[in-house]
DRENLOLO-422982 format. One record per residue (C-alpha): residue in three letters; y, z, x. Coordinates in steps of 0.2 Angstrom, whole numbers, plus 2048, in hexadecimal, padded with zeros to 3 digits. Layout:
N
   r  yy  zz  xx
 ala   Y   Z   X
...
//
This chain:
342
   r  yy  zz  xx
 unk BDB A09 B44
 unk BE6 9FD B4D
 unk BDD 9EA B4D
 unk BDB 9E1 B5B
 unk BEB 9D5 B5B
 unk BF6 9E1 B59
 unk BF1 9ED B67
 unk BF0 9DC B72
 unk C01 9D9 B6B
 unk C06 9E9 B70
 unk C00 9E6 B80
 unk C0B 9D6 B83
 unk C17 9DE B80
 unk C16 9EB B8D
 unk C13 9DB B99
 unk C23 9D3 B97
 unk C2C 9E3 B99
 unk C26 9E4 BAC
 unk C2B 9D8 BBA
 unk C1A 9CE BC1
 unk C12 9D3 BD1
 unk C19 9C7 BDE
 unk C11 9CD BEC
 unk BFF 9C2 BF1
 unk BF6 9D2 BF4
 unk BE5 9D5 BF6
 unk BE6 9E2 BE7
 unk BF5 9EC BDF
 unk BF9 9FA BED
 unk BFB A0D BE5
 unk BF9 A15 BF4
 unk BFF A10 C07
 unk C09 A02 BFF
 unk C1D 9FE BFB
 unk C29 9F0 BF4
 unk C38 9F1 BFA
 unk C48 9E6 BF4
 unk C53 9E0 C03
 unk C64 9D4 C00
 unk C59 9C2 C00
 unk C48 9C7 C00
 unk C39 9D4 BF7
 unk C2C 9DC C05
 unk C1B 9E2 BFE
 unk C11 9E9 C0A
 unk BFE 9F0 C09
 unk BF2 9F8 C12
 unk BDF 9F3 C12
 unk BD5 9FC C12
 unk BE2 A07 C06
 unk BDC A18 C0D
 unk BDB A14 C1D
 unk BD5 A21 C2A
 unk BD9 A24 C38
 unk BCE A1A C49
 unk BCC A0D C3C
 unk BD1 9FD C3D
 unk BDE 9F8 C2E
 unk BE5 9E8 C2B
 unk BF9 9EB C26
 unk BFA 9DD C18
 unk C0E 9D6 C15
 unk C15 9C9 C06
 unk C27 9C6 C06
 unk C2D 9BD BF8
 unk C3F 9B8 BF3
 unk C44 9BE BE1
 unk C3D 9B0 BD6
 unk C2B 9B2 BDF
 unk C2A 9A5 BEA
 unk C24 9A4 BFA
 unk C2F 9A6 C09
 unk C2B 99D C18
 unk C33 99F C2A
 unk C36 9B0 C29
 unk C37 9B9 C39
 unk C33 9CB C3B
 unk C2E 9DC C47
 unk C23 9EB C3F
 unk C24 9FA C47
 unk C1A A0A C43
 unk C21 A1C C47
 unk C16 A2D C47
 unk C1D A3C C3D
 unk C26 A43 C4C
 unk C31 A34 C4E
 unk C27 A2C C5C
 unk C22 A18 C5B
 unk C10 A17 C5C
 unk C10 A02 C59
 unk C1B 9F3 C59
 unk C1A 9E2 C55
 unk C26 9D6 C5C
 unk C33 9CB C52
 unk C28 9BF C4D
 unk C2D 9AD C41
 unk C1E 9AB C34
 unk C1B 99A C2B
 unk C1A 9A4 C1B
 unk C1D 9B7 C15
 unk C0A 9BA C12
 unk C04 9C0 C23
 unk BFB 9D1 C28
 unk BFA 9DD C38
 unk BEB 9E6 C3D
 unk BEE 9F5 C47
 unk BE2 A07 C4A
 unk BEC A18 C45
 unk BE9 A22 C53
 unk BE7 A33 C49
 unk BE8 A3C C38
 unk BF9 A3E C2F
 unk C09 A36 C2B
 unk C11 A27 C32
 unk C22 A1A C2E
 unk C1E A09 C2E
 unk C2F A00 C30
 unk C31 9ED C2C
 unk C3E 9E1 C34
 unk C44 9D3 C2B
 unk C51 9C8 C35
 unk C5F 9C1 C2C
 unk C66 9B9 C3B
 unk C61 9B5 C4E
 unk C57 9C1 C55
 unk C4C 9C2 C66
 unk C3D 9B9 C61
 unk C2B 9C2 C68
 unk C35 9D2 C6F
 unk C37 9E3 C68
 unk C46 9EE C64
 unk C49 9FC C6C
 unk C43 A0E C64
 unk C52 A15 C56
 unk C55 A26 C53
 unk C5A A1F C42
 unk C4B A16 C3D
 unk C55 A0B C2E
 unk C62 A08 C3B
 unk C68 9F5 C3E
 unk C74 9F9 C4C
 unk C73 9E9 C58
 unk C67 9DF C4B
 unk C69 9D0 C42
 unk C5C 9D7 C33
 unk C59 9E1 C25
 unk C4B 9F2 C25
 unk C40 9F9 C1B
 unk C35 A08 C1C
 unk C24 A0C C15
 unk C1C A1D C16
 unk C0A A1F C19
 unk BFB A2B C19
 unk BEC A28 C24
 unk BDF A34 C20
 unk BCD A35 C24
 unk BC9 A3D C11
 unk BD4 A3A C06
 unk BCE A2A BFE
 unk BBE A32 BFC
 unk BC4 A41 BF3
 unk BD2 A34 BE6
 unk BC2 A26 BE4
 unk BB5 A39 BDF
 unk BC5 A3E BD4
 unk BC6 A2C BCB
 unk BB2 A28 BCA
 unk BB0 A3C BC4
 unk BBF A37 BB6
 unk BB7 A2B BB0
 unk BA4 A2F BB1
 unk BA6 A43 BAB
 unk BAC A3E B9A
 unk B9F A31 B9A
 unk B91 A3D B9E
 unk B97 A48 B8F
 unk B96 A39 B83
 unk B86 A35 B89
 unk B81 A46 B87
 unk B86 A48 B76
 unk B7E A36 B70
 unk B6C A3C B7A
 unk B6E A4D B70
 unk B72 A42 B60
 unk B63 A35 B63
 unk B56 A43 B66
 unk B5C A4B B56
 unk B59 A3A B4D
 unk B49 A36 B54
 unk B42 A47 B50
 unk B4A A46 B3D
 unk B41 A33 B3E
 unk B50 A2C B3C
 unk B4E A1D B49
 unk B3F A14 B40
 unk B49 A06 B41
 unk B51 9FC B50
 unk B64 9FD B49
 unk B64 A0F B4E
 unk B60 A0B B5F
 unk B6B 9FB B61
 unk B78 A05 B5A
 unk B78 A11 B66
 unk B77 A00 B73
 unk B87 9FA B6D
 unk B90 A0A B71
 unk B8C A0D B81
 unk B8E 9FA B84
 unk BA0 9FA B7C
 unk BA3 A0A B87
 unk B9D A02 B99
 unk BA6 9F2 B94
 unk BB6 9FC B95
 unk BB1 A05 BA4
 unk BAE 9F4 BAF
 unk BC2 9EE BAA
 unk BC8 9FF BAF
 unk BBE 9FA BBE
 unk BC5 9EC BC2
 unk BD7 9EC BBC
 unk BDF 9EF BCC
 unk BD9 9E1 BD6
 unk BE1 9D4 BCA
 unk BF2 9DE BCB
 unk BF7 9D5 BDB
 unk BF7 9C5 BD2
 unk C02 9CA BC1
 unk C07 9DA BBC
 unk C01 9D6 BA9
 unk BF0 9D3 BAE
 unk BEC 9E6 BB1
 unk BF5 9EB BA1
 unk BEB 9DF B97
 unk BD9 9E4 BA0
 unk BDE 9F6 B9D
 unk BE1 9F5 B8C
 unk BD2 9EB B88
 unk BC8 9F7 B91
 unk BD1 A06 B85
 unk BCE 9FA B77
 unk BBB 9FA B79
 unk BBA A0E B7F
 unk BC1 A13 B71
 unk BB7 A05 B65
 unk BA8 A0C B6F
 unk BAE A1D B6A
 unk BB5 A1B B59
 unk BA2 A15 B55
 unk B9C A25 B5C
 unk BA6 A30 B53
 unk BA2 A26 B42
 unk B8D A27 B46
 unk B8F A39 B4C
 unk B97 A3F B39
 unk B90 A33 B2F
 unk B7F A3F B29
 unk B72 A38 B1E
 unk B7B A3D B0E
 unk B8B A32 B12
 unk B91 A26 B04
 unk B89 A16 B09
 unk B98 A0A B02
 unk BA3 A15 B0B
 unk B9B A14 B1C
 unk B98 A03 B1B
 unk BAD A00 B19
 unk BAE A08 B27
 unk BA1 9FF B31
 unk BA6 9EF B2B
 unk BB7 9F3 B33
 unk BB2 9FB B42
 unk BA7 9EB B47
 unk BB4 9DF B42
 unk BBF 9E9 B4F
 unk BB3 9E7 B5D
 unk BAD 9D8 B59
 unk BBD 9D0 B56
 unk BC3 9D7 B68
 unk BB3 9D3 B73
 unk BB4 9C2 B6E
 unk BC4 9BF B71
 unk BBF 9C6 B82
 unk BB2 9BB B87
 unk BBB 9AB B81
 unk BCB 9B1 B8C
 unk BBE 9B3 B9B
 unk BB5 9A2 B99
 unk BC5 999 B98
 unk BCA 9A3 BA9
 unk BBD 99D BB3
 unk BBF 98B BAA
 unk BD2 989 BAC
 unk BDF 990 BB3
 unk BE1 9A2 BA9
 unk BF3 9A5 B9F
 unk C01 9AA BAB
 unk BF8 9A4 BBC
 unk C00 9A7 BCB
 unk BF3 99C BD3
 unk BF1 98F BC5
 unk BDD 990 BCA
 unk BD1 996 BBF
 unk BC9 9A7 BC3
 unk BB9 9A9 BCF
 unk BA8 9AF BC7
 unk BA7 9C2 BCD
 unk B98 9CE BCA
 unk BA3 9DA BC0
 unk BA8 9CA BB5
 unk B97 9C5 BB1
 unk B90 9D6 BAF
 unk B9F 9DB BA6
 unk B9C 9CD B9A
 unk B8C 9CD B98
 unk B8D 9DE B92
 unk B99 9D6 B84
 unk B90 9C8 B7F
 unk B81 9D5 B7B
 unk B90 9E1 B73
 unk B92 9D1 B67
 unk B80 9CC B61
 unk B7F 9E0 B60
 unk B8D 9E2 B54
 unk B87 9D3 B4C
 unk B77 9DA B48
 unk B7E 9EA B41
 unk B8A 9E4 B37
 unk B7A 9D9 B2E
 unk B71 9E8 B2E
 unk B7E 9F2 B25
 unk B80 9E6 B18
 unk B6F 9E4 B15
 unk B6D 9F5 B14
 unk B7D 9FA B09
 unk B72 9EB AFC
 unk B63 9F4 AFB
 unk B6D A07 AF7
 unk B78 A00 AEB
 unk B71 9F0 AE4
 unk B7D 9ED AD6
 unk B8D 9F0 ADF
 unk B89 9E2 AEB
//
Protein backbone atom coordinates (compact mmCIF):
# COMPACT_ATOMS: atom_id res chain seq x y z
CA UNK A 1 0.00 0.00 0.00
CA UNK A 2 1.67 3.27 -1.26
CA UNK A 3 1.25 6.27 1.63
CA UNK A 4 -0.10 9.23 0.66
CA UNK A 5 3.25 11.49 0.14
CA UNK A 6 4.64 9.37 -2.00
CA UNK A 7 1.74 8.94 -4.39
CA UNK A 8 1.37 12.95 -4.07
CA UNK A 9 5.08 12.86 -4.61
CA UNK A 10 4.61 10.82 -7.68
CA UNK A 11 2.22 13.07 -8.86
CA UNK A 12 4.52 16.09 -8.87
CA UNK A 13 6.55 14.59 -10.50
CA UNK A 14 4.43 13.78 -13.44
CA UNK A 15 3.54 17.86 -13.22
CA UNK A 16 6.73 19.11 -13.77
CA UNK A 17 7.29 16.79 -16.69
CA UNK A 18 4.26 18.60 -18.74
CA UNK A 19 4.37 22.23 -20.01
CA UNK A 20 1.45 24.50 -18.17
CA UNK A 21 -1.80 25.29 -19.84
CA UNK A 22 -1.15 28.68 -21.28
CA UNK A 23 -4.30 29.20 -22.77
CA UNK A 24 -7.10 31.38 -20.51
CA UNK A 25 -9.81 28.97 -21.51
CA UNK A 26 -12.98 28.46 -20.17
CA UNK A 27 -12.00 24.63 -19.53
CA UNK A 28 -9.22 22.24 -21.09
CA UNK A 29 -10.63 21.40 -24.74
CA UNK A 30 -10.42 17.41 -25.78
CA UNK A 31 -12.71 17.80 -28.33
CA UNK A 32 -13.18 20.75 -31.07
CA UNK A 33 -10.21 22.24 -29.74
CA UNK A 34 -6.26 22.88 -30.98
CA UNK A 35 -2.82 24.54 -30.01
CA UNK A 36 -0.92 25.24 -32.56
CA UNK A 37 2.90 26.72 -32.41
CA UNK A 38 3.55 29.44 -34.99
CA UNK A 39 7.22 31.34 -35.28
CA UNK A 40 6.36 34.13 -32.28
CA UNK A 41 3.23 33.03 -30.98
CA UNK A 42 1.14 29.76 -29.38
CA UNK A 43 -2.95 29.72 -30.61
CA UNK A 44 -5.46 27.73 -28.44
CA UNK A 45 -8.71 27.74 -29.69
CA UNK A 46 -12.05 26.22 -28.11
CA UNK A 47 -15.34 25.78 -28.70
CA UNK A 48 -18.37 26.37 -26.31
CA UNK A 49 -20.47 24.69 -26.06
CA UNK A 50 -17.62 21.80 -26.94
CA UNK A 51 -20.17 19.61 -28.80
CA UNK A 52 -21.57 21.92 -30.60
CA UNK A 53 -24.49 21.10 -32.98
CA UNK A 54 -25.44 22.35 -35.62
CA UNK A 55 -28.45 25.52 -35.69
CA UNK A 56 -26.73 26.39 -32.43
CA UNK A 57 -25.40 29.18 -31.59
CA UNK A 58 -21.36 28.57 -30.44
CA UNK A 59 -19.09 31.02 -29.37
CA UNK A 60 -15.43 30.17 -31.02
CA UNK A 61 -13.14 31.03 -27.82
CA UNK A 62 -9.29 32.04 -28.98
CA UNK A 63 -5.99 32.72 -26.43
CA UNK A 64 -2.73 33.61 -28.16
CA UNK A 65 -0.02 33.65 -25.97
CA UNK A 66 3.92 34.01 -26.80
CA UNK A 67 6.01 31.24 -25.49
CA UNK A 68 6.72 32.11 -21.85
CA UNK A 69 2.70 32.55 -21.34
CA UNK A 70 2.15 35.96 -21.35
CA UNK A 71 -0.39 37.83 -22.80
CA UNK A 72 -0.09 39.24 -26.36
CA UNK A 73 -1.75 42.36 -27.10
CA UNK A 74 -2.29 44.22 -30.52
CA UNK A 75 -2.63 41.25 -32.37
CA UNK A 76 -4.41 41.43 -35.62
CA UNK A 77 -6.19 38.62 -37.17
CA UNK A 78 -9.05 37.00 -39.96
CA UNK A 79 -10.90 33.44 -39.08
CA UNK A 80 -12.34 31.85 -41.75
CA UNK A 81 -14.41 28.70 -41.60
CA UNK A 82 -14.47 26.24 -44.79
CA UNK A 83 -17.24 23.23 -45.25
CA UNK A 84 -15.88 19.70 -46.07
CA UNK A 85 -16.12 20.30 -49.70
CA UNK A 86 -13.85 23.16 -49.79
CA UNK A 87 -16.31 25.93 -49.75
CA UNK A 88 -16.05 29.13 -47.17
CA UNK A 89 -19.06 29.19 -45.26
CA UNK A 90 -17.80 32.16 -42.74
CA UNK A 91 -15.28 34.91 -42.52
CA UNK A 92 -14.00 37.29 -40.11
CA UNK A 93 -12.15 40.25 -41.14
CA UNK A 94 -8.39 41.13 -40.22
CA UNK A 95 -9.09 42.48 -37.13
CA UNK A 96 -6.25 44.28 -34.30
CA UNK A 97 -7.42 42.90 -30.65
CA UNK A 98 -6.14 44.73 -27.53
CA UNK A 99 -5.33 41.30 -26.28
CA UNK A 100 -5.11 37.53 -27.66
CA UNK A 101 -8.12 36.48 -25.37
CA UNK A 102 -11.05 37.25 -27.60
CA UNK A 103 -13.99 34.93 -29.02
CA UNK A 104 -16.34 34.50 -32.20
CA UNK A 105 -19.70 33.40 -32.17
CA UNK A 106 -20.97 31.92 -35.33
CA UNK A 107 -24.20 29.21 -36.07
CA UNK A 108 -22.91 25.91 -38.16
CA UNK A 109 -25.37 25.71 -40.81
CA UNK A 110 -25.54 21.74 -40.93
CA UNK A 111 -24.20 18.54 -39.53
CA UNK A 112 -20.60 17.33 -40.43
CA UNK A 113 -17.02 18.47 -40.89
CA UNK A 114 -15.57 21.90 -41.18
CA UNK A 115 -11.71 23.67 -41.25
CA UNK A 116 -11.49 26.64 -39.08
CA UNK A 117 -8.44 28.56 -40.35
CA UNK A 118 -6.76 31.28 -38.07
CA UNK A 119 -4.73 34.30 -39.64
CA UNK A 120 -2.15 35.73 -37.62
CA UNK A 121 -0.42 38.93 -39.31
CA UNK A 122 3.14 39.25 -38.94
CA UNK A 123 3.31 42.33 -40.94
CA UNK A 124 0.81 44.88 -42.57
CA UNK A 125 -2.17 43.64 -43.55
CA UNK A 126 -5.72 45.18 -44.88
CA UNK A 127 -7.35 45.96 -41.63
CA UNK A 128 -11.50 44.93 -41.59
CA UNK A 129 -11.19 43.22 -45.05
CA UNK A 130 -11.07 39.62 -45.93
CA UNK A 131 -8.67 37.50 -48.17
CA UNK A 132 -9.82 36.07 -51.04
CA UNK A 133 -10.85 32.18 -50.95
CA UNK A 134 -7.54 29.64 -51.46
CA UNK A 135 -7.56 26.51 -53.09
CA UNK A 136 -4.59 25.95 -50.54
CA UNK A 137 -6.26 26.66 -47.40
CA UNK A 138 -2.51 26.98 -45.36
CA UNK A 139 -1.40 29.06 -48.27
CA UNK A 140 0.25 32.67 -47.45
CA UNK A 141 0.75 33.71 -50.99
CA UNK A 142 0.17 37.60 -50.98
CA UNK A 143 -0.16 37.68 -46.97
CA UNK A 144 1.91 39.29 -44.52
CA UNK A 145 0.82 36.28 -41.70
CA UNK A 146 1.16 33.00 -40.42
CA UNK A 147 -1.96 29.97 -40.52
CA UNK A 148 -3.26 27.58 -38.71
CA UNK A 149 -5.98 25.15 -39.14
CA UNK A 150 -8.37 23.35 -36.71
CA UNK A 151 -10.69 20.63 -37.62
CA UNK A 152 -13.99 20.36 -36.20
CA UNK A 153 -17.04 18.08 -35.87
CA UNK A 154 -20.48 19.72 -35.42
CA UNK A 155 -22.80 17.01 -34.55
CA UNK A 156 -26.38 17.06 -33.10
CA UNK A 157 -25.65 13.54 -31.04
CA UNK A 158 -22.47 13.13 -30.50
CA UNK A 159 -21.99 14.74 -27.17
CA UNK A 160 -24.89 13.01 -25.88
CA UNK A 161 -23.71 9.61 -26.81
CA UNK A 162 -19.43 10.51 -25.38
CA UNK A 163 -21.15 12.34 -21.85
CA UNK A 164 -23.87 8.63 -21.57
CA UNK A 165 -20.39 6.82 -22.35
CA UNK A 166 -18.36 8.68 -19.57
CA UNK A 167 -21.42 8.97 -16.82
CA UNK A 168 -22.15 4.93 -17.67
CA UNK A 169 -18.01 4.46 -17.06
CA UNK A 170 -18.08 5.66 -14.10
CA UNK A 171 -21.69 4.87 -12.42
CA UNK A 172 -21.67 0.92 -13.93
CA UNK A 173 -18.86 -0.06 -11.65
CA UNK A 174 -20.27 2.08 -9.07
CA UNK A 175 -23.63 0.33 -9.24
CA UNK A 176 -21.84 -3.13 -9.01
CA UNK A 177 -20.06 -2.07 -5.64
CA UNK A 178 -23.14 -0.81 -4.45
CA UNK A 179 -24.60 -3.88 -5.23
CA UNK A 180 -22.25 -6.17 -3.68
CA UNK A 181 -21.92 -3.89 -0.23
CA UNK A 182 -26.34 -4.05 -0.17
CA UNK A 183 -25.87 -7.89 -0.66
CA UNK A 184 -23.00 -7.84 2.11
CA UNK A 185 -25.09 -5.43 4.58
CA UNK A 186 -28.33 -7.58 4.21
CA UNK A 187 -26.31 -10.59 4.97
CA UNK A 188 -24.98 -8.84 8.16
CA UNK A 189 -28.10 -7.60 9.29
CA UNK A 190 -29.78 -10.97 9.07
CA UNK A 191 -26.58 -12.89 10.82
CA UNK A 192 -27.21 -9.70 13.56
CA UNK A 193 -24.03 -8.45 12.84
CA UNK A 194 -24.90 -4.64 12.70
CA UNK A 195 -26.03 -4.23 16.49
CA UNK A 196 -23.81 -1.79 16.68
CA UNK A 197 -23.46 1.80 14.73
CA UNK A 198 -19.74 1.02 13.51
CA UNK A 199 -21.04 -1.48 10.97
CA UNK A 200 -23.17 1.09 9.46
CA UNK A 201 -20.73 4.06 9.73
CA UNK A 202 -18.38 1.87 8.23
CA UNK A 203 -20.06 1.20 5.45
CA UNK A 204 -20.83 5.43 5.43
CA UNK A 205 -17.22 5.97 5.05
CA UNK A 206 -16.88 3.72 2.02
CA UNK A 207 -19.23 5.11 -0.02
CA UNK A 208 -18.19 8.54 1.12
CA UNK A 209 -14.42 7.90 0.22
CA UNK A 210 -15.91 6.53 -3.03
CA UNK A 211 -18.34 9.71 -4.14
CA UNK A 212 -15.38 11.97 -2.90
CA UNK A 213 -13.37 10.58 -5.59
CA UNK A 214 -16.11 10.67 -8.18
CA UNK A 215 -16.69 14.73 -7.50
CA UNK A 216 -12.65 15.43 -8.48
CA UNK A 217 -12.96 13.12 -11.53
CA UNK A 218 -15.83 15.45 -11.97
CA UNK A 219 -14.46 18.37 -12.00
CA UNK A 220 -10.77 17.97 -13.13
CA UNK A 221 -11.19 19.45 -16.35
CA UNK A 222 -12.37 22.78 -15.74
CA UNK A 223 -9.18 23.66 -13.68
CA UNK A 224 -7.00 22.23 -16.70
CA UNK A 225 -7.33 25.63 -18.48
CA UNK A 226 -5.59 27.27 -15.76
CA UNK A 227 -2.45 24.85 -15.06
CA UNK A 228 -1.85 21.54 -16.58
CA UNK A 229 -0.86 20.19 -12.83
CA UNK A 230 -4.03 21.01 -11.44
CA UNK A 231 -6.01 18.05 -13.20
CA UNK A 232 -3.14 15.66 -12.63
CA UNK A 233 -3.21 16.43 -8.86
CA UNK A 234 -7.35 16.22 -8.71
CA UNK A 235 -7.12 13.01 -10.60
CA UNK A 236 -4.86 11.31 -8.45
CA UNK A 237 -6.58 12.37 -5.30
CA UNK A 238 -9.62 11.25 -6.57
CA UNK A 239 -7.71 7.59 -7.53
CA UNK A 240 -6.25 8.02 -4.10
CA UNK A 241 -9.71 7.98 -2.31
CA UNK A 242 -11.37 5.27 -4.84
CA UNK A 243 -9.11 3.05 -4.31
CA UNK A 244 -8.88 3.80 -0.13
CA UNK A 245 -12.82 3.60 -0.58
CA UNK A 246 -12.08 0.17 -2.22
CA UNK A 247 -9.22 -1.24 -0.48
CA UNK A 248 -11.58 -0.84 2.76
CA UNK A 249 -14.27 -2.79 0.91
CA UNK A 250 -12.23 -5.62 -0.03
CA UNK A 251 -10.73 -5.69 3.74
CA UNK A 252 -14.64 -5.84 5.31
CA UNK A 253 -15.79 -8.16 2.47
CA UNK A 254 -12.84 -11.06 3.63
CA UNK A 255 -12.57 -10.29 6.95
CA UNK A 256 -15.26 -13.12 8.43
CA UNK A 257 -16.02 -13.42 12.02
CA UNK A 258 -13.37 -15.79 12.67
CA UNK A 259 -10.55 -13.27 11.53
CA UNK A 260 -7.55 -12.77 13.93
CA UNK A 261 -8.46 -9.65 15.57
CA UNK A 262 -4.71 -8.19 16.18
CA UNK A 263 -4.29 -8.86 12.62
CA UNK A 264 -7.13 -6.94 11.35
CA UNK A 265 -6.72 -4.19 13.42
CA UNK A 266 -2.80 -3.73 11.80
CA UNK A 267 -4.57 -3.64 8.93
CA UNK A 268 -7.12 -1.07 9.87
CA UNK A 269 -4.95 1.01 11.72
CA UNK A 270 -3.09 1.43 8.30
CA UNK A 271 -5.90 1.68 6.12
CA UNK A 272 -7.43 4.64 8.19
CA UNK A 273 -4.00 6.36 8.72
CA UNK A 274 -3.98 6.29 4.67
CA UNK A 275 -7.36 8.02 4.36
CA UNK A 276 -7.21 9.89 6.96
CA UNK A 277 -3.79 11.15 6.44
CA UNK A 278 -4.89 12.07 2.64
CA UNK A 279 -8.50 13.62 3.28
CA UNK A 280 -6.85 16.00 5.57
CA UNK A 281 -4.35 17.01 3.56
CA UNK A 282 -7.23 17.62 1.09
CA UNK A 283 -9.34 19.81 2.97
CA UNK A 284 -6.47 22.01 4.32
CA UNK A 285 -5.17 22.35 0.58
CA UNK A 286 -8.81 23.61 -0.32
CA UNK A 287 -9.31 25.99 2.61
CA UNK A 288 -6.08 27.63 1.85
CA UNK A 289 -7.34 27.95 -1.86
CA UNK A 290 -10.24 29.91 -1.17
CA UNK A 291 -8.09 31.87 1.45
CA UNK A 292 -5.11 32.71 -0.55
CA UNK A 293 -3.87 32.45 -3.63
CA UNK A 294 -3.58 28.49 -4.27
CA UNK A 295 0.36 27.01 -5.28
CA UNK A 296 1.19 27.57 -8.80
CA UNK A 297 -1.72 30.35 -9.60
CA UNK A 298 -1.94 31.63 -12.88
CA UNK A 299 -4.31 34.35 -11.44
CA UNK A 300 -2.55 34.91 -7.99
CA UNK A 301 -6.52 34.95 -6.69
CA UNK A 302 -7.89 32.55 -4.43
CA UNK A 303 -10.39 30.06 -5.81
CA UNK A 304 -14.32 30.82 -5.73
CA UNK A 305 -16.62 28.83 -3.48
CA UNK A 306 -18.25 26.28 -6.00
CA UNK A 307 -21.24 23.69 -5.07
CA UNK A 308 -19.05 20.76 -6.13
CA UNK A 309 -16.26 22.28 -3.62
CA UNK A 310 -18.38 22.35 -0.80
CA UNK A 311 -20.23 19.26 -1.36
CA UNK A 312 -17.11 17.61 -2.24
CA UNK A 313 -15.83 18.63 1.06
CA UNK A 314 -18.24 18.21 3.01
CA UNK A 315 -18.38 14.64 2.20
CA UNK A 316 -14.63 14.67 3.47
CA UNK A 317 -14.86 16.37 6.53
CA UNK A 318 -17.63 13.58 7.30
CA UNK A 319 -15.01 10.88 5.72
CA UNK A 320 -12.58 12.15 8.68
CA UNK A 321 -14.79 12.26 11.89
CA UNK A 322 -16.03 8.71 10.22
CA UNK A 323 -12.55 7.17 10.22
CA UNK A 324 -12.01 8.80 13.46
CA UNK A 325 -14.63 7.08 15.08
CA UNK A 326 -13.51 3.61 13.65
CA UNK A 327 -10.32 3.64 14.29
CA UNK A 328 -11.47 4.48 18.25
CA UNK A 329 -13.78 1.68 17.81
CA UNK A 330 -11.21 -0.77 16.64
CA UNK A 331 -9.02 -0.15 19.38
CA UNK A 332 -11.52 -0.27 21.81
CA UNK A 333 -12.59 -3.31 20.41
CA UNK A 334 -9.12 -5.25 19.76
CA UNK A 335 -8.88 -4.24 24.08
CA UNK A 336 -11.70 -6.10 25.11
CA UNK A 337 -10.61 -9.42 22.65
CA UNK A 338 -7.30 -9.56 23.79
CA UNK A 339 -6.97 -7.75 27.05
CA UNK A 340 -3.37 -8.56 27.98
CA UNK A 341 -1.83 -7.92 24.65
CA UNK A 342 -2.97 -4.26 24.89
Amino acid sequence: MAPWPYALAVAVIIALSVPPAFAHLEHLPHYNGMQRGVEDYVIHQALEPEYAGPGQLTAIMFSVQDYDGNDVRDVETMVEIYSSTGERVKAFPWTKHDIGDFTLYYTFPKAGNYQLIFSIANGPVNSNTVDPPRGTLLSTAGCNCERVVSNLNISATFGDIFTYTVLGAIFAPLVGIGSVLWISFRKKRSAGQLSDRSEIIKYAVMLSALGGGMVHFAVFSEHGSLRLEYPIFLITAGGMQVSYGIMYIMLTLTSGAGADPARYYRKTVGLNLFGMAGTAILVGLYTYSVIFPPPLSPTDQPEQLEVAGVVAKSVEVFLIGGITYLMRYEKKKLREQIPSKT
